[in-house]
N, C-alpha and C positions, 0 to 999 in steps of 0.2 A: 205163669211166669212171675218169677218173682225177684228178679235181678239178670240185667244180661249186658254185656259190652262185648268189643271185639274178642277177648279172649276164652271167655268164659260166661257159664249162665247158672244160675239157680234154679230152679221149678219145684214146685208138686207136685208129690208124686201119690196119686191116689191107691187104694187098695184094690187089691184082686188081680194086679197086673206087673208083671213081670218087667225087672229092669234090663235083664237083656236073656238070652237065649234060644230056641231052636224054634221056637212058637213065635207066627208073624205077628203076633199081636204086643208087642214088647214097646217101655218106651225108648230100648236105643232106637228101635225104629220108628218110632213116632217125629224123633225128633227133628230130623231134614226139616218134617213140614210144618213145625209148627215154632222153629229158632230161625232169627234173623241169623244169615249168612255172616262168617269172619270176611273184612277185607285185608285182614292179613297177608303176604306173600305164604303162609304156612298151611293156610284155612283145611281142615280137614272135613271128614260128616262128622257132625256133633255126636261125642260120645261120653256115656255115665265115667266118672272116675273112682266109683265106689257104690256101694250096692247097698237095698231095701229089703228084705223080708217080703215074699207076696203079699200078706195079708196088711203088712205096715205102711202109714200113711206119713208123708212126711217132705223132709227137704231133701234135695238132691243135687249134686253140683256135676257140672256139665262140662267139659274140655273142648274148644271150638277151631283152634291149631294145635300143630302136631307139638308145637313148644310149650303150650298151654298145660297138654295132657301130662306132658313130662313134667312137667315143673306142681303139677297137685298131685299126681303120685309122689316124689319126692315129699309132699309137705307131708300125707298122709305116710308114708315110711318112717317119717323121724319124728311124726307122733305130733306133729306142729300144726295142725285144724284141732280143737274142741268140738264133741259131737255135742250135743246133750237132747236126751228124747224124754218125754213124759206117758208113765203109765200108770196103769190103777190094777193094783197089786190085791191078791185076796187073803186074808189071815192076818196073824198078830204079824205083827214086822218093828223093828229099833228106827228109833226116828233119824237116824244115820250110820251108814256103815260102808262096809268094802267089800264086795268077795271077789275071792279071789282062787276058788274052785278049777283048777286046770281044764281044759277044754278039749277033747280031742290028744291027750297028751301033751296040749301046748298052755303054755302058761296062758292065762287069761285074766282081766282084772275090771271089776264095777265096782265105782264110788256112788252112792247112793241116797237122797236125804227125802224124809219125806213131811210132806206139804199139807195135809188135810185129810180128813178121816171121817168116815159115813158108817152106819150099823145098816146092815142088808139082814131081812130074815133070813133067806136063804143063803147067803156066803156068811154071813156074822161081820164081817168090817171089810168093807175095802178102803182102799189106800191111796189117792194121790203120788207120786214118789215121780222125784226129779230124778236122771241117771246119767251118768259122765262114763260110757264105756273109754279105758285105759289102750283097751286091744281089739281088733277087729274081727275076731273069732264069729263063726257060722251060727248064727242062730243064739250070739251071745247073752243077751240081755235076756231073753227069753227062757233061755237056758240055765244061766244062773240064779233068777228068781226063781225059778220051780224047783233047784235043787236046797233051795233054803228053806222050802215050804211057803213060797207067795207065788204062785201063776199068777200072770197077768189075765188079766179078763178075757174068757174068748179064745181062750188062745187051746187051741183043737190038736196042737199035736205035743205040747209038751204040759197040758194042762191036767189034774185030776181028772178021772172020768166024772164022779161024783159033784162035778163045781165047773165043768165044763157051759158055757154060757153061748149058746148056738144061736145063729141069725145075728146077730147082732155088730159081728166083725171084732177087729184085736186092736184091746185099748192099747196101742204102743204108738205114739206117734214120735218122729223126728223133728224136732221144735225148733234148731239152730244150729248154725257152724258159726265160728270162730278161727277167723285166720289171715294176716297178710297175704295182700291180693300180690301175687309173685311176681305180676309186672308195674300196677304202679305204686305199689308199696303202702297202699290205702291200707286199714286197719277194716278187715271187713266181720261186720257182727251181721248177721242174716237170720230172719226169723221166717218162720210158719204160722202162721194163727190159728192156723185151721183143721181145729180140731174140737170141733163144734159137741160133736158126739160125744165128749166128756160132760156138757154142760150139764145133759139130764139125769147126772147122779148126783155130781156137785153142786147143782145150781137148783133151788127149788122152783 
């Protein structure tokens, strides 16, 4: 837990597990038991208001009345939460950029700048790289680095076969949202830390 009031919560959301769907092992359903209840008049079961990647670790914002969930879909439709995740990028890469690669037919867009840089014998440099996705597109970030020629680390289904990096999990983490709390009009800046698993490339 990483922020929670009556209306809404934040968590970590760790890797390997599903933010919601068919499989009992999800954290919508995790969540009944482990979020303090809305005493709301509206109180619903705590549900995600936007989704993870399985293998991606990160922040996660949570809906705890029915007005709550209404009101951060709205924020996130008109574009009004900032995501911004941290990943570590394989190959030469601009130390800032955009792309802006359609998705799926639908427009899509990543602002990009990057932060640090290491030589790997085996990948030749990886990259640090901050990412502010524009658009919410499936499998965006991931998607769009490997069409520019930088996968993310780890990353097993849109990665080179030859630079694929197995056991180790996918360096993309969800670092912060950015957004007016819709009910009491707080300025909310929210962070993750934890993403420890970057240090042992970064950090000697």
């Amino acid at each position: 837990m990483i922020f929670e009031d009556d209306h809404l919560a934040v968590i970590h959301k760790p890797a390997g597990i599903l933010v919601s769907g068919n499989r009992f092992k999800t954290i919508a359903n995790a969540l009944e038991q482990n979020i303090q209840s809305s005493t709301l008049p509206d109180a619903v079961m705590p549900q995600p208001v936007h989704r993870l990647d399985y293998p991606t670790t990160g922040i996660l914002l949570i809906g705890k009345t029915s007005s709550s969930i209404r009101a951060l879909n709205k924020l996130f439709e008109n574009k009004l939460i900032t995501k911004t995740y941290y990943a570590i990028v394989i190959g030469d890469i601009n130390n800032k950029g955009i792309i802006d690669t359609p998705i799926d037919n639908k427009t899509a867009l990543t602002n990009y700048i990057k932060l640090r840089t290491v030589t790997s014998k085996r990948f030749g440099q990886l990259h640090l790289v901050k990412l502010n996705p524009q658009t919410g597109r499936r499998h965006q970030l991931r998607r769009h680095l490997a069409d520019q020629g930088n996968p993310i680390l780890g990353d097993q289904k849109h990665g080179f076969d030859n630079l694929i990096l197995y056991g180790k999990g996918l360096y993309l983490h969800a670092y912060s949202l950015d957004f007016c709390h819709p009910f009491t009009k707080e300025k909310m800046n929210i962070k993750d830390e934890s993403f420890k698993q970057f240090n042992s490339i970064f950090i000697p």
